[in-house]
C-alpha positions as CSV (number, residue, x, y, z in Angstrom):
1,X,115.4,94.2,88.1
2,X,118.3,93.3,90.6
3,X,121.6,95.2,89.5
4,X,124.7,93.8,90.0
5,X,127.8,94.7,88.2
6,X,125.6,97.9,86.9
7,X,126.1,99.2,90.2
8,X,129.2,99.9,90.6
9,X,129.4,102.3,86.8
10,X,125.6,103.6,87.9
11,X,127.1,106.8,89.1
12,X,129.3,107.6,87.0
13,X,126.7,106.6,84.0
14,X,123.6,108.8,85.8
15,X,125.8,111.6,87.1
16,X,123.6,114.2,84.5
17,X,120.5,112.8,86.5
18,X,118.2,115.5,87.5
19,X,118.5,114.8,91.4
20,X,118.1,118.4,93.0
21,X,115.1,118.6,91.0
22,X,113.2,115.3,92.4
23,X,114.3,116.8,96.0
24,X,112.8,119.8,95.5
25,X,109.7,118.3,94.1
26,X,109.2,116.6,96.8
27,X,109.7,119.8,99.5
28,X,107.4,121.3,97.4
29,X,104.7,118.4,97.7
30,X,105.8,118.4,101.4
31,X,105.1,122.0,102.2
32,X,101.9,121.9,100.5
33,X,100.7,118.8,102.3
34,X,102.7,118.1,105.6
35,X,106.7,118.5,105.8
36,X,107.8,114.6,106.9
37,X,109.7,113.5,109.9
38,X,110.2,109.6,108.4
39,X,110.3,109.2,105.2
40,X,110.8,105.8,103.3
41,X,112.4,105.8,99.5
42,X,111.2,102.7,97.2
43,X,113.9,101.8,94.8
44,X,116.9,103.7,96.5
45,X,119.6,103.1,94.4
46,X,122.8,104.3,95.4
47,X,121.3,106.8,97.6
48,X,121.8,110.0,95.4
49,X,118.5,111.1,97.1
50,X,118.0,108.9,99.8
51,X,121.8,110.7,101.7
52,X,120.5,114.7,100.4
53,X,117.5,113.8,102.7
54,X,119.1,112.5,106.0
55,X,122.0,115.4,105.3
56,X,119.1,117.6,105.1
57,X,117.8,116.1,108.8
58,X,115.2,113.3,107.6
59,X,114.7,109.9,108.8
60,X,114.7,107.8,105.6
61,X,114.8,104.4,104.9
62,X,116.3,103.7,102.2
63,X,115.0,100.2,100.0
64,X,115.9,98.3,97.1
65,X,116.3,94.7,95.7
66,X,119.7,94.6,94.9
67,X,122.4,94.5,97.3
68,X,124.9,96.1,95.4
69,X,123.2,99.2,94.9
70,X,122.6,99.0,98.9
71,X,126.2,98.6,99.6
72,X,127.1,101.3,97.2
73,X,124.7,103.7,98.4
74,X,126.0,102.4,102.4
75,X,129.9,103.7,101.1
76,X,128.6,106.5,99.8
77,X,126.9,107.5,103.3
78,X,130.1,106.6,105.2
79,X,131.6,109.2,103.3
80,X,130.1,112.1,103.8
81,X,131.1,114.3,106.8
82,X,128.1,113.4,108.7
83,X,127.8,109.9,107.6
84,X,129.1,108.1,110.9
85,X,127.0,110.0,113.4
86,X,124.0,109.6,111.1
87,X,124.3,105.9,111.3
88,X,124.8,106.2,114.9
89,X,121.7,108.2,115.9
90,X,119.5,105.9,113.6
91,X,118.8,108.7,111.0
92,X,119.4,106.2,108.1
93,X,118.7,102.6,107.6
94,X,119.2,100.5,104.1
95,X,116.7,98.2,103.6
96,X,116.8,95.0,100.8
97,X,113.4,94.5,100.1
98,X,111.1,94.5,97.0
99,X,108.6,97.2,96.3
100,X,105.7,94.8,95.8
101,X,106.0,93.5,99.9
102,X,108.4,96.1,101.5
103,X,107.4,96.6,105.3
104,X,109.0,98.6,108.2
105,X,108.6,98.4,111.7
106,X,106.5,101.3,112.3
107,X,104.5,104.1,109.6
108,X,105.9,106.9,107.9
109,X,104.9,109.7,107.1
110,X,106.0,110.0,103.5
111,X,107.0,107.2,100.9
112,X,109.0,108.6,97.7
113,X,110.1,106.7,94.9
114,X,111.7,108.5,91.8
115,X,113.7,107.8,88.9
116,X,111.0,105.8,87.2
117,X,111.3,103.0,89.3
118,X,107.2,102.0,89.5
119,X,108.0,101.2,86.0
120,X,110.2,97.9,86.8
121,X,106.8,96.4,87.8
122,X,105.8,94.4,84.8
123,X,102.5,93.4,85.4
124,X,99.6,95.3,86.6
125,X,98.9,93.3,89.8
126,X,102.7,94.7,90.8
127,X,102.0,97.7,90.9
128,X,98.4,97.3,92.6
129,X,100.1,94.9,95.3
130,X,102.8,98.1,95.9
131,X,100.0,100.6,95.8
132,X,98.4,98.5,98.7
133,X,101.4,97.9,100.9
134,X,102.8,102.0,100.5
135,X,99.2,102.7,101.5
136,X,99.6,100.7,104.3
137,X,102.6,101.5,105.4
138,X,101.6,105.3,105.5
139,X,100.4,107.1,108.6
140,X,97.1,108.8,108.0
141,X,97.6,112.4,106.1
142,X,101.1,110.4,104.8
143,X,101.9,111.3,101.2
144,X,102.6,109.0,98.0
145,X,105.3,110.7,96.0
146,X,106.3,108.7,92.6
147,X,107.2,109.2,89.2
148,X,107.0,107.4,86.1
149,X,108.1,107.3,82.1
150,X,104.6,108.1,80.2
151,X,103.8,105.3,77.5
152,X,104.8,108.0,75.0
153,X,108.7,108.1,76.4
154,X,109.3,104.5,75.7
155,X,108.1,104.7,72.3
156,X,110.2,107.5,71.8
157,X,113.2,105.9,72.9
158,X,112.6,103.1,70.5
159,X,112.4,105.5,67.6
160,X,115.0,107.5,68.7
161,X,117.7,103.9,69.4
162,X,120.7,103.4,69.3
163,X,122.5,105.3,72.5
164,X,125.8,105.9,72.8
165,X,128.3,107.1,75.1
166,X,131.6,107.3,74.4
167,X,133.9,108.5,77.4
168,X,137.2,107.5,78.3
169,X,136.8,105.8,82.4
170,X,133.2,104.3,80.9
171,X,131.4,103.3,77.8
172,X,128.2,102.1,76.4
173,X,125.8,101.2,73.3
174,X,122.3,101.1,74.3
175,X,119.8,99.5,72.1
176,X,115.9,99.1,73.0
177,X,113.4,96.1,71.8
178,X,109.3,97.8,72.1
179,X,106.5,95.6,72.7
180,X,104.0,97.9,71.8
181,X,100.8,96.1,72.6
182,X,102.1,95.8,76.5
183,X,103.8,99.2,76.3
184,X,107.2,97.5,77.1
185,X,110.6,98.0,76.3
186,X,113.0,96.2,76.6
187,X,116.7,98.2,76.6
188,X,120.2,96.4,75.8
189,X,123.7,97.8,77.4
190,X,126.7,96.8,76.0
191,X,128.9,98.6,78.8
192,X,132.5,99.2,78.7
193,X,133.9,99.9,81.6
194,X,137.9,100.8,82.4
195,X,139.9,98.9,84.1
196,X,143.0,100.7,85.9
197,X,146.2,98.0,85.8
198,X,148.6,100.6,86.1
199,X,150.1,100.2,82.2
200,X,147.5,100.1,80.0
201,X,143.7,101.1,79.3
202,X,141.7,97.9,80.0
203,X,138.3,97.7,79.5
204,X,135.9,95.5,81.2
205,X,132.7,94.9,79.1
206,X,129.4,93.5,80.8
207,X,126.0,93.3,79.6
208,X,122.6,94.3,80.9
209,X,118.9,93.9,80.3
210,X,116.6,96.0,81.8
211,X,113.0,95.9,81.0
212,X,110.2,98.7,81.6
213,X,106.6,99.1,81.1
214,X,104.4,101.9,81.3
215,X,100.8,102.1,82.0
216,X,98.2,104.4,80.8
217,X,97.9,107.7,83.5
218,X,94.2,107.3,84.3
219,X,94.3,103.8,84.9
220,X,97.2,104.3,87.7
221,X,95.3,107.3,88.9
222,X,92.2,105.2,89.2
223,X,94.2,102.0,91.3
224,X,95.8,104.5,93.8
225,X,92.1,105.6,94.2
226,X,90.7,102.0,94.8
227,X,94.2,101.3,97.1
228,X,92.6,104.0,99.4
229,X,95.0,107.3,98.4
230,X,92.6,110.6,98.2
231,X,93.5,113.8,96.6
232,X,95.4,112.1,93.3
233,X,97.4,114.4,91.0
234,X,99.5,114.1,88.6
235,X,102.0,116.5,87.4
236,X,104.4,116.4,84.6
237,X,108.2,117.0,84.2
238,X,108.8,118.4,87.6
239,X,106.3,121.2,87.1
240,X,103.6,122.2,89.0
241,X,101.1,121.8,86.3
242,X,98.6,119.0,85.5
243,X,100.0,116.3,83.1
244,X,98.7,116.9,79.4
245,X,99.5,115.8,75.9
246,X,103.3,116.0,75.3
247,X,104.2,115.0,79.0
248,X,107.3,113.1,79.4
249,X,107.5,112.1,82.6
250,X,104.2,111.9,85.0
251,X,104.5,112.9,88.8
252,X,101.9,111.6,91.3
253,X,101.2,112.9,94.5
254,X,98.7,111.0,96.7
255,X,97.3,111.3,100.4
256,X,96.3,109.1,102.9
């Protein structure tokens, strides 16, 4: 999925998202098994926690398909106090690239990619091809951070349809279409979005489809395995404890 207009409201839509907690996932994986130097991000966004991690003193590469979420998250970074001299010295670089063949010039020594992104890959041999190229594109002892909805989310969210928010700069109605047998869901945004014309409220409305599927936990563990990772876990709901029944969302950690 390739945002475009979604990219400008995604902040302002996803501003509850849980972002300190995926960072500090990830130190936590990081002290356990090697703190980073370089660190690439799959499926960046608008950098809510690609810009933490260079602020922080990382070298991350930040990478997504669409352009607009990479020029968003480039603003963003331009921003911050830091951001000019951060570009200067090399200590970020934004990257338009798809999971499934992403490459960079040399190894890192981490790859993260949260926020559910593995499941925009649609077909099993997608997420075997980006298993492949992250282990790759590792450096030996590199770790695989990712997280993922578990099949049981996205048949919640069917159950549990229609969404909807209802503020006053942004709207939307969310509805979701489950293909059960596949495990994929396909959601429907209606999104309202206010214009400022210096009268009047004016709304902008836009649609969007974006389309998920989830795979069954062993399985993934099992293809990380055969893609050369060692040392698979999986975690649930950014706790430290192994993934059981009622898990909502699963958190791998793999090694090179």
């Amino acid at each position: 999925m390739s945002y475009r207009k979604f990219a400008y409201v995604y902040d302002e839509l996803m501003e509850d998202m849980p972002y300190p907690d995926w960072i500090r996932f990830a130190r936590t994986a990081w002290e356990q098994h090697g703190m980073p130097k370089s660190v690439a991000e799959l499926g960046c966004g608008t950098g809510s926690i690609t810009i933490p991690l260079v602020n922080s003193g990382f070298e991350v590469t930040g990478i997504d398909l669409s352009a607009d979420m990479l020029s968003v998250a480039r603003s963003k970074m331009e921003g911050t106090p830091q951001g000019h001299r951060l570009y200067r010295e090399g200590s970020v670089r934004w990257v338009q690239q798809d999971m499934r063949d992403w490459r960079v010039p040399e190894p890192v020594d981490s790859v993260i990619s949260f926020c559910d992104c593995i499941n925009y890959l649609l077909e099993k041999e997608d997420v075997v091809r980006t298993f492949q190229r992250t282990y790759e594109m590792l450096k030996p002892e590199g770790t695989f951070l990712f997280d993922v909805h578990h099949p049981d989310t996205l048949i919640r969210y069917e159950e549990e349809q229609p969404f909807v928010l209802d503020e006053r700069s942004v709207s939307y109605i969310w509805t979701c279409d489950m293909d059960r047998d596949r495990c994929e869901i396909e959601h429907h945004l209606s999104i309202f979005s206010r214009v400022d014309d210096g009268s009047k409220d004016m709304y902008q409305r836009f649609e969007e489809v974006h389309v998920q599927r989830a795979y069954d936990p062993d399985w993934m563990r099992l293809e990380l395995t055969k893609a050369g990772f060692r040392d698979v876990r999986v975690y649930a709901d950014f706790e430290w404890k192994e993934a059981g029944k009622g898990a909502q969302r699963l958190f791998y950690v793999a090694v090179k």
